[in-house]
KOLVOBA-830895 format. One record per atom (N, C-alpha, C): x, y, z. Coordinates in steps of 0.2 Angstrom, whole numbers, padded with zeros to 4 digits, always signed. Example, Ala and Ser with C-alpha at 12.3 -4.5 7.8 and 13.67 -1.06 7.14 Angstrom:
+0066-0028+0039
+0062-0022+0039
+0066-0016+0039
+0064-0011+0035
+0068-0005+0036
+0064+0000+0039
This chain:
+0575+0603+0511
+0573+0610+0507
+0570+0608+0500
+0564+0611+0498
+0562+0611+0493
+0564+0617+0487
+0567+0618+0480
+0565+0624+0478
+0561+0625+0471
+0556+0629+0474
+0550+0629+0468
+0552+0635+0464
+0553+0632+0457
+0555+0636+0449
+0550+0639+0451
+0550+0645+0446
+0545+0650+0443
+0542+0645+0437
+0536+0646+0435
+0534+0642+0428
+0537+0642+0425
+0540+0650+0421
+0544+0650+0417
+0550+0648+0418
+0551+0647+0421
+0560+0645+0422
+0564+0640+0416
+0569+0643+0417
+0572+0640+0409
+0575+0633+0412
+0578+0627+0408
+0582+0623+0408
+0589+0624+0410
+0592+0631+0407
+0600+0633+0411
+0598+0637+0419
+0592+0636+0420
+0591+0642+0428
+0590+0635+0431
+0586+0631+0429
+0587+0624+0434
+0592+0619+0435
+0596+0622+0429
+0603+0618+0430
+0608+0623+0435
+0607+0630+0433
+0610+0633+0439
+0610+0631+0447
+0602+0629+0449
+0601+0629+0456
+0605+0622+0456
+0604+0614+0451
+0606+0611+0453
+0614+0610+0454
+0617+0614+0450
+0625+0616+0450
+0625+0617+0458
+0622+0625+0460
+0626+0625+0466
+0623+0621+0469
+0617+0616+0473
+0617+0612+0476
+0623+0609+0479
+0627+0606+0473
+0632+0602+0472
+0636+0602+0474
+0636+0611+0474
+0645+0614+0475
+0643+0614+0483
+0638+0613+0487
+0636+0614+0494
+0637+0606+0499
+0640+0601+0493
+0640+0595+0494
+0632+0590+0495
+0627+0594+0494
+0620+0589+0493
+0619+0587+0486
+0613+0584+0488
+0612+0582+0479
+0605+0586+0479
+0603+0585+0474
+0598+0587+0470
+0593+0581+0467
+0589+0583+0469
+0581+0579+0464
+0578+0582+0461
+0577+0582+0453
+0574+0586+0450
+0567+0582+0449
+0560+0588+0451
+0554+0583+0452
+0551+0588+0447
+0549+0585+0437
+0546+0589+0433
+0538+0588+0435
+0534+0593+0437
+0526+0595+0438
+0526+0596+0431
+0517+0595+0432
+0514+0598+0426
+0514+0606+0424
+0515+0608+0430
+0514+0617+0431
+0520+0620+0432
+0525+0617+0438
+0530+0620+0437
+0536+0615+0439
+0543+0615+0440
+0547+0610+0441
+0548+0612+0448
+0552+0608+0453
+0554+0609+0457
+0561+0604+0460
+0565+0607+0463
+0569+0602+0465
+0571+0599+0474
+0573+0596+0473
+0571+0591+0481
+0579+0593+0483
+0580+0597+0490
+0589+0596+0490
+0590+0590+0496
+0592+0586+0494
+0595+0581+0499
+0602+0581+0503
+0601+0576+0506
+0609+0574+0509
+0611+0579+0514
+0607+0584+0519
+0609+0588+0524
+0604+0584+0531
+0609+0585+0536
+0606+0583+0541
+0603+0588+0546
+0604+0594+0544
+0601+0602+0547
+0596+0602+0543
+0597+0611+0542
+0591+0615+0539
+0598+0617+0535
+0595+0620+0529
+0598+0622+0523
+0599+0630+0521
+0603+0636+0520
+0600+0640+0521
+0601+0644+0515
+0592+0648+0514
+0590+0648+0510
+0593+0655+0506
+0597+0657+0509
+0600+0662+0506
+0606+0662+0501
+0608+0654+0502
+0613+0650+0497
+0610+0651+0489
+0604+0654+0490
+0602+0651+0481
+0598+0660+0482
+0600+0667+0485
+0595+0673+0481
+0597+0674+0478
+0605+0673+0476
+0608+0678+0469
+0603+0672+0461
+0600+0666+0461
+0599+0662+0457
+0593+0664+0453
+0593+0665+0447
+0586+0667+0445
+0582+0661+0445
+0576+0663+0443
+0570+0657+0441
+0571+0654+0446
+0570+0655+0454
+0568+0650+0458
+0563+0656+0461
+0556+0651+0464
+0551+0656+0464
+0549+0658+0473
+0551+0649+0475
+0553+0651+0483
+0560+0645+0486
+0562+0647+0492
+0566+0640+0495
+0559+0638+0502
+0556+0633+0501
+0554+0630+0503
+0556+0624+0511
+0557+0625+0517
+0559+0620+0522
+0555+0614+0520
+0556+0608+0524
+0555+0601+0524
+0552+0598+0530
+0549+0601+0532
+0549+0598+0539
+0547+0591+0542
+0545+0586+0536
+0545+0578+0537
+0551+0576+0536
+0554+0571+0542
+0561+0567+0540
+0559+0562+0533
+0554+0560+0532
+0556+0557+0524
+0554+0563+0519
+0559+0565+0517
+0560+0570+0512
+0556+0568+0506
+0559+0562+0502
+0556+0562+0495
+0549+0560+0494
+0546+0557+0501
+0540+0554+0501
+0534+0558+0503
+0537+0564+0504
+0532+0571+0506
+0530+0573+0502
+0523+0575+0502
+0518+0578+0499
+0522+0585+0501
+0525+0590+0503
+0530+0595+0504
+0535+0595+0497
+0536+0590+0496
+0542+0592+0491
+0538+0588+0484
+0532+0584+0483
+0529+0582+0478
+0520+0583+0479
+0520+0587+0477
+0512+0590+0480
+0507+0585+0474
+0511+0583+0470
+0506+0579+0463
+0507+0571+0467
+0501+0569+0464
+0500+0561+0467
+0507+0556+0462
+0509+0552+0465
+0514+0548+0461
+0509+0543+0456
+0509+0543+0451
+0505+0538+0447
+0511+0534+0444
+0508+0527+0446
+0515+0520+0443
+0510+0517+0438
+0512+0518+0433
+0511+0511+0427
+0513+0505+0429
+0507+0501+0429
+0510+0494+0426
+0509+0488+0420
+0513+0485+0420
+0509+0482+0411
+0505+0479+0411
+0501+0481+0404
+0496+0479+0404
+0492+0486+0403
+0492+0491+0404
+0488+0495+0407
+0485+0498+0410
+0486+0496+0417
+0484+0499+0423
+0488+0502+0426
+0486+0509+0430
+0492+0512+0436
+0490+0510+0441
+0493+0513+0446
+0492+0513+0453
+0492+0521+0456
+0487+0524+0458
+0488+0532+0461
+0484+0537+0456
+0478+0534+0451
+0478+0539+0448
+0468+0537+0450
+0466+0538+0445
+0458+0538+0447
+0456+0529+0447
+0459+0525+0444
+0460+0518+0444
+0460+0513+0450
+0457+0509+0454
+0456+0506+0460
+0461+0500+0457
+0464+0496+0455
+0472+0492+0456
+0468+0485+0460
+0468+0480+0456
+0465+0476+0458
+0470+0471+0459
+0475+0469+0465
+0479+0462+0464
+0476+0455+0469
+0475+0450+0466
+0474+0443+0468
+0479+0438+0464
+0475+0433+0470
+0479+0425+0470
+0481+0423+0476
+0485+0417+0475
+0484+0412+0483
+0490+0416+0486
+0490+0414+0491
+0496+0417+0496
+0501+0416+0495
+0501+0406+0491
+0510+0404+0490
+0505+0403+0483
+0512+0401+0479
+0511+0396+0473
+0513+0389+0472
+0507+0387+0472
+0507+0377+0475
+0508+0374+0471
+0507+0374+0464
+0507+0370+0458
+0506+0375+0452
+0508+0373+0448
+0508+0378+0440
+0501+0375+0439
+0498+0371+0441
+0490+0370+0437
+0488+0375+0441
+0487+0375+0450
+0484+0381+0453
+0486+0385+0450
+0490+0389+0450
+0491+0397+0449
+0490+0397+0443
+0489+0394+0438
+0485+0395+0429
+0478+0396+0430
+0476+0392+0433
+0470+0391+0437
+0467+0397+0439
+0470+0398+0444
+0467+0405+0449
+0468+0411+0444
+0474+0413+0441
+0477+0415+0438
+0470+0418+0431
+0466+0415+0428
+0461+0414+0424
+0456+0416+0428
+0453+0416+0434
+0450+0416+0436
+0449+0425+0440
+0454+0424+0444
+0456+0431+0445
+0455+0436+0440
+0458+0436+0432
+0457+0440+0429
+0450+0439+0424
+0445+0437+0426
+0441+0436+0424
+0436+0440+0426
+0438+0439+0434
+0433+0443+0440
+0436+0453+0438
+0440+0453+0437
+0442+0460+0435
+0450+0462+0436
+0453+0454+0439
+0461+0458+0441
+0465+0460+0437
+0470+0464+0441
+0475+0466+0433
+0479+0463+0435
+0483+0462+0443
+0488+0458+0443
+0488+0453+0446
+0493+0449+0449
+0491+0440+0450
+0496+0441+0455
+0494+0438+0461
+0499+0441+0467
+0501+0432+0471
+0504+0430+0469
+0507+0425+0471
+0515+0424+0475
+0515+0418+0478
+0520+0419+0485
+0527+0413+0482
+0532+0414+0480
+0537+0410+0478
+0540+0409+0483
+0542+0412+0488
+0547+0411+0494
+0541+0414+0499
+0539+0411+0506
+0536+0413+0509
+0538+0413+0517
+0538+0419+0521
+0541+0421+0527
+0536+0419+0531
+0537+0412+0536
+0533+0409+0538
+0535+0414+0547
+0529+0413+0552
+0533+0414+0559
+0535+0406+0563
+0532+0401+0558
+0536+0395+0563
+0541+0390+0555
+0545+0389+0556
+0551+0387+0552
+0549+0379+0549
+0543+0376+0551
+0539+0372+0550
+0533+0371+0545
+0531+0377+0545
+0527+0379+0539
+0529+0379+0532
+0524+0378+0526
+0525+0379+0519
+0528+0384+0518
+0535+0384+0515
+0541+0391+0515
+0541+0393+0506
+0537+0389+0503
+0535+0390+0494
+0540+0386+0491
+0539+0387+0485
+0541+0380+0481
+0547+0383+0476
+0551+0392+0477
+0554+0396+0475
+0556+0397+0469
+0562+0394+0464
+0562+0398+0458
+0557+0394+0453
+0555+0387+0454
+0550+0384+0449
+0543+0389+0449
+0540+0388+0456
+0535+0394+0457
+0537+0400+0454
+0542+0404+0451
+0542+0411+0450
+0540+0408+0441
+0547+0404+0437
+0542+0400+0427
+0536+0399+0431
+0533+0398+0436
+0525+0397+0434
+0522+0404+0434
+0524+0407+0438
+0520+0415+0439
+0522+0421+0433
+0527+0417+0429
+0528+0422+0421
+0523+0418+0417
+0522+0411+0416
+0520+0407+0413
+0512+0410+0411
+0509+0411+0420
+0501+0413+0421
+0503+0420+0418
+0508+0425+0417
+0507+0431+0416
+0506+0432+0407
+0511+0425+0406
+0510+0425+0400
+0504+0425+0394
+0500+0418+0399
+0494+0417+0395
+0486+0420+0397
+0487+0424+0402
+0483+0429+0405
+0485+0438+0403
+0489+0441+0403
+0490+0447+0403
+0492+0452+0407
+0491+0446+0415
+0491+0450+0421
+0500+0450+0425
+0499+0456+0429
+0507+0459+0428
+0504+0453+0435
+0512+0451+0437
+0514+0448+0442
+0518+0453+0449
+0515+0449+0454
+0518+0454+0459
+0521+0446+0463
+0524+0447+0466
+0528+0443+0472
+0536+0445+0478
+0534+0440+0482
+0538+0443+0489
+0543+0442+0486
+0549+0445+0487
+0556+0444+0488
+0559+0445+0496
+0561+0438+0501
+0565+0438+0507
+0570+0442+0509
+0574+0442+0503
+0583+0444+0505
+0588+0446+0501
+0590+0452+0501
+0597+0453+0495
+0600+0446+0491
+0598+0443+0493
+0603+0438+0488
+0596+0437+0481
+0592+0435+0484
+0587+0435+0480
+0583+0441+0474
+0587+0446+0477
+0581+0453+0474
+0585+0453+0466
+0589+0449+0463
+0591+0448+0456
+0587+0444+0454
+0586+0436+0456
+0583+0432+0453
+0574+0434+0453
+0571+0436+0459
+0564+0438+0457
+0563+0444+0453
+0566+0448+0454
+0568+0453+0448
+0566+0452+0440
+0571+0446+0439
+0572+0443+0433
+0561+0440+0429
+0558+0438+0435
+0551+0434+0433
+0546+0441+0435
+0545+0446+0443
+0542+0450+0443
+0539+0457+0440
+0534+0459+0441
+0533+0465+0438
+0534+0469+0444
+0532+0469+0450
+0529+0471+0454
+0534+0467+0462
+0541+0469+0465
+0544+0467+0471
+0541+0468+0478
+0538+0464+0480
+0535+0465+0487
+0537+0464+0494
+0539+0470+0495
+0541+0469+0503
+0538+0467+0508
+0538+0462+0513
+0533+0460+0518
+0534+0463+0523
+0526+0464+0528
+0528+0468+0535
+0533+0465+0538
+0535+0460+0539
+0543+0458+0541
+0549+0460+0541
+0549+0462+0533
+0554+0466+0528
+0553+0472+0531
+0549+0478+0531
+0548+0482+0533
+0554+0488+0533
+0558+0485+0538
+0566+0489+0542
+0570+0488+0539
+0570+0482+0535
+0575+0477+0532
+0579+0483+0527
+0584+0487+0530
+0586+0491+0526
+0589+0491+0522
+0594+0486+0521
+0598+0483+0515
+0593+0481+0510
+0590+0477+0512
+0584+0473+0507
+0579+0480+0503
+0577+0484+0506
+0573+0490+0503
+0579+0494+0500
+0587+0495+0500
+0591+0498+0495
+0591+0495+0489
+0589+0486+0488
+0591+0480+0482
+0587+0484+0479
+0579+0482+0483
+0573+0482+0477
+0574+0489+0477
+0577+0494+0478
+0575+0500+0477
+0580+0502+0469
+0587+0497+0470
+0590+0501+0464
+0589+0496+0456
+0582+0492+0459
+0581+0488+0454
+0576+0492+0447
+0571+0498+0452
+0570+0501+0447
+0564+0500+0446
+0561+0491+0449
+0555+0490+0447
+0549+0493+0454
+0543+0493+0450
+0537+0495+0457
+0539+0491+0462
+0539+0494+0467
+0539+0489+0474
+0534+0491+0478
+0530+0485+0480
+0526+0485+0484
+0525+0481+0494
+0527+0490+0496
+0529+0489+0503
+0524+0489+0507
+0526+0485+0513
+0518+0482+0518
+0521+0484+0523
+0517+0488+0526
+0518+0492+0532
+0517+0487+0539
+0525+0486+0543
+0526+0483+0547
+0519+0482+0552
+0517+0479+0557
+0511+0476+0561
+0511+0479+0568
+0516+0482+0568
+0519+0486+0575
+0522+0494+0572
+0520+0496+0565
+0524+0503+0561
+0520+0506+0563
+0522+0514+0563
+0517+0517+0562
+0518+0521+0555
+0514+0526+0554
+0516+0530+0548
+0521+0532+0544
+0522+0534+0551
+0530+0541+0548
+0535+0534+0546
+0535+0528+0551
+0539+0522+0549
+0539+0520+0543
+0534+0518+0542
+0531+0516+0534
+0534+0521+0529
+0533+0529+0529
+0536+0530+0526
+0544+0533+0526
+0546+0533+0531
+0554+0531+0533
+0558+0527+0529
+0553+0519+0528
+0556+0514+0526
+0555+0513+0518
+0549+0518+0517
+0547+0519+0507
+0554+0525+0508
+0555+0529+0511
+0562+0533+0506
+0569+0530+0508
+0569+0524+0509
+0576+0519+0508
+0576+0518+0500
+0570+0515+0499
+0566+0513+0490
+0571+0522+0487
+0567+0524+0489
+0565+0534+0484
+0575+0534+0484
+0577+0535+0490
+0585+0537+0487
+0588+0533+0484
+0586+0528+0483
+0589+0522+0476
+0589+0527+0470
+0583+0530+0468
+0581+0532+0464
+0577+0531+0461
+0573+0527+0463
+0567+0521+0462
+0562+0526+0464
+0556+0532+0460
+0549+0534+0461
+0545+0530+0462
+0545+0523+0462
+0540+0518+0459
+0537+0513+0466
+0534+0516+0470
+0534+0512+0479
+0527+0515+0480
+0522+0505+0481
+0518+0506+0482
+0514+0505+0488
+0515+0509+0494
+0512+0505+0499
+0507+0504+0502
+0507+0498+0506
+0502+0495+0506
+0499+0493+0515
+0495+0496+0518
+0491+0493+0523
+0489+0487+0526
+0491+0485+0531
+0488+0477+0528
+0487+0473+0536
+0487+0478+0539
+0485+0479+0548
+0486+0480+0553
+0487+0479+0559
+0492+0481+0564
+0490+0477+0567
+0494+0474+0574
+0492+0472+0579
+0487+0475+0586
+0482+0473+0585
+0476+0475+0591
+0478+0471+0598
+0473+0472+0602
+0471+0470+0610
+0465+0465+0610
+0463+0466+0605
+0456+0460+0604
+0458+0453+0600
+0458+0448+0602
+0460+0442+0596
+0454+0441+0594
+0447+0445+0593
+0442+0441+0589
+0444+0440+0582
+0449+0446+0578
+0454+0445+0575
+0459+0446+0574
+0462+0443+0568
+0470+0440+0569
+0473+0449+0569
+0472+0452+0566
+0474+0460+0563
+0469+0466+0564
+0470+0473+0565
+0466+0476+0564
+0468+0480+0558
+0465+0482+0551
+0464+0482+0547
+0464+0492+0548
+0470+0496+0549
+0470+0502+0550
+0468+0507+0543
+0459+0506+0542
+0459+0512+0535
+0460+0520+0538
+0460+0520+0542
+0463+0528+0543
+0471+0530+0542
+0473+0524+0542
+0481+0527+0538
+0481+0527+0532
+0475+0525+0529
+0473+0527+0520
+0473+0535+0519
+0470+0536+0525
+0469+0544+0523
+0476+0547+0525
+0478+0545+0530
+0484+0548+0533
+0489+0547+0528
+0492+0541+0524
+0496+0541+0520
+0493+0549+0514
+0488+0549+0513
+0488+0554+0506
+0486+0560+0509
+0485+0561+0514
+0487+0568+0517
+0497+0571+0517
+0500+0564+0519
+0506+0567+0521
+0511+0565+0518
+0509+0561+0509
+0513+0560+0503
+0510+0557+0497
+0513+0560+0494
+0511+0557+0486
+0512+0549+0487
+0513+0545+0489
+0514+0538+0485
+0506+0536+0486
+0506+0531+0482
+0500+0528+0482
+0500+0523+0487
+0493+0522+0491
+0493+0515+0497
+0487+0509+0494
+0488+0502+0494
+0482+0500+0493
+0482+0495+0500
+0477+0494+0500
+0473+0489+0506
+0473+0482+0505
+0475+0478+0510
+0477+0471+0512
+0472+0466+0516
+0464+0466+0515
+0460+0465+0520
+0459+0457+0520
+0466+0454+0517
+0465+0447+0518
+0470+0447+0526
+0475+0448+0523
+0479+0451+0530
+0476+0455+0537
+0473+0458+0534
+0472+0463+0539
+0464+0463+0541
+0462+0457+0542
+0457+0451+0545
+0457+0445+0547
+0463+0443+0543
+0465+0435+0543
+0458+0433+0545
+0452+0432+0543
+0445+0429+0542
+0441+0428+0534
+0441+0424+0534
+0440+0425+0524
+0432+0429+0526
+0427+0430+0530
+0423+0431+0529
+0421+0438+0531
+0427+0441+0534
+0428+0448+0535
+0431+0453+0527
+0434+0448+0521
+0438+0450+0516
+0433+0456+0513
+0427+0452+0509
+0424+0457+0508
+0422+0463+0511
+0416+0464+0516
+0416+0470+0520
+0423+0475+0520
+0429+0472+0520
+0434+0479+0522
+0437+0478+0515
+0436+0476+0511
+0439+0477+0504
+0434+0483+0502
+0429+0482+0501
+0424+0491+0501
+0424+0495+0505
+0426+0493+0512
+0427+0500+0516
+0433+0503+0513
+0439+0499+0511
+0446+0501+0511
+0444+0506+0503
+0439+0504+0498
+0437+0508+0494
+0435+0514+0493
+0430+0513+0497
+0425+0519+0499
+0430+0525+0505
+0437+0520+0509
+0442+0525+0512
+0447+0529+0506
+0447+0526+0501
+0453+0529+0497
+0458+0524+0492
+0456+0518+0495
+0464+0513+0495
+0465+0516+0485
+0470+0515+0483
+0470+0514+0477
+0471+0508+0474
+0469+0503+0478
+0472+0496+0476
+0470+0490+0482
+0469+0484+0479
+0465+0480+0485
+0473+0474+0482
+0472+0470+0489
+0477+0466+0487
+0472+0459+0492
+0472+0455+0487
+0467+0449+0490
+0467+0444+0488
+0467+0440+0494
+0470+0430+0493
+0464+0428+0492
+0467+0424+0484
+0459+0420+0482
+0462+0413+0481
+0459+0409+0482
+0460+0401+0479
+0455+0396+0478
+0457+0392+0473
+0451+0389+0472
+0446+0383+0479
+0452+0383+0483
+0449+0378+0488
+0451+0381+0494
+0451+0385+0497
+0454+0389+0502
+0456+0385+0509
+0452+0378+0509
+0450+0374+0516
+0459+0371+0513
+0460+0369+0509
+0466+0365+0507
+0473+0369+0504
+0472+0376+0506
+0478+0381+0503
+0484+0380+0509
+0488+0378+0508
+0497+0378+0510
+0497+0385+0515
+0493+0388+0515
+0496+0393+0517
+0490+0400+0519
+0488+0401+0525
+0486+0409+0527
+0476+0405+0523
+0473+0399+0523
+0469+0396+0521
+0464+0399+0521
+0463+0402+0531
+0457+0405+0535
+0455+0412+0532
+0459+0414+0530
+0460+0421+0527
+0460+0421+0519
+0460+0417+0515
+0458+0415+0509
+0452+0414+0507
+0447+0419+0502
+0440+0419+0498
+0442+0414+0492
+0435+0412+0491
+0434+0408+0485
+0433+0413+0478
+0434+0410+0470
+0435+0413+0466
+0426+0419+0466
+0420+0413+0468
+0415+0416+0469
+0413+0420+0469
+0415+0421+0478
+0417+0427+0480
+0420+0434+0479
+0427+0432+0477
+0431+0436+0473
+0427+0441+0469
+0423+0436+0464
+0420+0439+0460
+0412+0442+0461
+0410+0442+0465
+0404+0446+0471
+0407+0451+0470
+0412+0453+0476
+0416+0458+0481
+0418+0461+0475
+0421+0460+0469
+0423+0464+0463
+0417+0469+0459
+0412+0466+0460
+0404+0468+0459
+0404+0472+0462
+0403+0473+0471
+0401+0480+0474
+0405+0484+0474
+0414+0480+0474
+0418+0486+0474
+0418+0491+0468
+0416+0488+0461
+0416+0494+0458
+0410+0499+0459
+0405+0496+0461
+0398+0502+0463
+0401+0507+0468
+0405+0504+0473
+0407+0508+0476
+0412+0515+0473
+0418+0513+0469
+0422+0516+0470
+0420+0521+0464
+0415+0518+0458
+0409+0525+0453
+0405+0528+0459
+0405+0528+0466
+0401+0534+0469
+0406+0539+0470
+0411+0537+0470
+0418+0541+0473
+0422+0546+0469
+0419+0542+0462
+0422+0547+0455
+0430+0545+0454
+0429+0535+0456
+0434+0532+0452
+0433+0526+0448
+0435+0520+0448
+0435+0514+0443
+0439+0511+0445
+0436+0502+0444
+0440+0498+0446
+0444+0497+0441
+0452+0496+0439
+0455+0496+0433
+0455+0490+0428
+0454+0492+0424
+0453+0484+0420
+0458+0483+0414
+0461+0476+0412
+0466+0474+0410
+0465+0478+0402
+0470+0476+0398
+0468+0478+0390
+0467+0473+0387
């Protein structure tokens, strides 16, 4: 259940409704609007009933829920979620969120490298792979904590926030410690203990919606994040499995629209993943624009034929910086802006 203050509503009438929430044994989320406040009632496994709260002043209605992810619903948060990250740029607000870099991190010259280059072309943030969740146990698995001093190091002498995967509760302290930005992979997806760590860590997490999820999943597994307490969940598109191998992924931009019909969080597009073709990257990094994304996420390295890692699916810096070219023309038709560093 939702209950929406009256504007005027005082501070001891919103502590009233959150009193008795309390004494009902649920909790409370108080969510301050520009307009009016509202509070989220949690922790019931029914319906709530709304007669619990008419002796209460300043509430203006009781509101039902009808999505099982309560805090991820545009029903209980009707304003877009907008996340700050350093440097300048959000994610969620008129700002297109630009993340690049290689898939793993190979060496501290590459990711300095890429790293300059990336931000050069327009990026804000540097997205590199320290621990990497291969499907055969024989592949490049990253170069782990030395790779993370190298992705602070580039954030250092660039300005660009870092983003990278974390695998496993054991680890969500240590990446913690170097990233700006905790990336859950579609693999992680379910991974519920893993999405409570990063969640009561506080920092943005940037979740990638399973290959087999559907919506409501995706956002089932962002409100594991949300009851941490954690506001701060980005997520992210990044393909599904199709019927046709022409390619690896299909690239679902209609759940761009779907996610911002049926919640505030903001979603960005993954069209390195979710073409596994480097020559499809561009083409769906501007449709994913011209769909809504609020944010691209895209593998750039400087030799893509010799990358460790997802190679086929990696553009050149060149490129990068084309594709950053139309996607701003694009995203000024729409009445937003690609985000740029400070």
């Amino acid at each position: 259940m939702l209950l929406v203050m009256e504007r005027d509503a005082t501070a001891a009438q919103v502590e009233a409704a959150v009193r008795r929430i309390g004494e009902m044994g649920l909790e409370a989320r108080v969510l301050a609007g520009p307009v009016r406040t509202t509070i989220a009632v949690l922790g019931s496994s029914g319906s709530v009933d709304a007669a619990r709260f008419a002796d209460l002043a300043g509430i203006r209605e009781a509101v039902p829920v009808s999505e099982p992810y309560r805090q991820a619903s545009r029903e209980v948060h009707p304003e877009n979620t907008v996340i700050a990250l350093p440097g300048g740029a959000s994610v969620g607000g008129d700002e297109v969120v630009v993340m690049a870099g290689p898939c793993a991190v190979e060496s501290e010259a590459l990711i300095l490298e890429t790293a300059r280059l990336v931000r050069d072309a327009g990026a804000t943030v540097l997205r590199g792979g320290a621990f990497k969740p291969r499907t055969s146990p024989y592949s490049f698995q990253g170069l782990g904590e030395p790779a993370l001093h190298w992705l602070a190091r580039a954030r250092a002498e660039t300005g660009l926030a870092v983003a990278t995967e974390v695998l496993e509760v054991e680890s969500v302290e240590l990446v913690a410690r170097y990233a700006d930005i905790l990336q859950v992979g579609a693999r992680n997806m379910q991974n519920f203990p893993l999405l409570r760590a990063v969640g009561r860590t506080g920092k943005p997490v940037l979740l990638k919606r399973g290959y087999a999820a559907t919506v409501t999943e995706l956002l089932l597994a962002a409100e594991y994040v949300l009851a941490e307490g954690n506001p701060h969940v980005i997520l992210c598109e990044r393909g599904v499995r199709g019927f046709d191998g022409a390619s690896r992924f299909l690239l679902d931009l209609n759940a761009i629209s779907q996610v911002h019909r049926l919640s505030h969080l903001p979603i960005i597009a993954d069209p390195s993943h979710g073409t596994g073709q480097r020559s499809a990257v561009p083409a769906m990094a501007r449709a994913a624009v011209a769909a809504g994304a609020d944010g691209l996420l895209v593998e750039v390295h400087p030799a893509p034929e010799r990358a460790l890692s997802d190679g086929l699916q990696t553009i050149t810096p060149a490129k990068f910086s084309e594709m950053m070219r139309q996607c701003r023309a694009i995203a000024k038709v729409i009445g937003r802006r690609i985000a740029e560093g400070q």
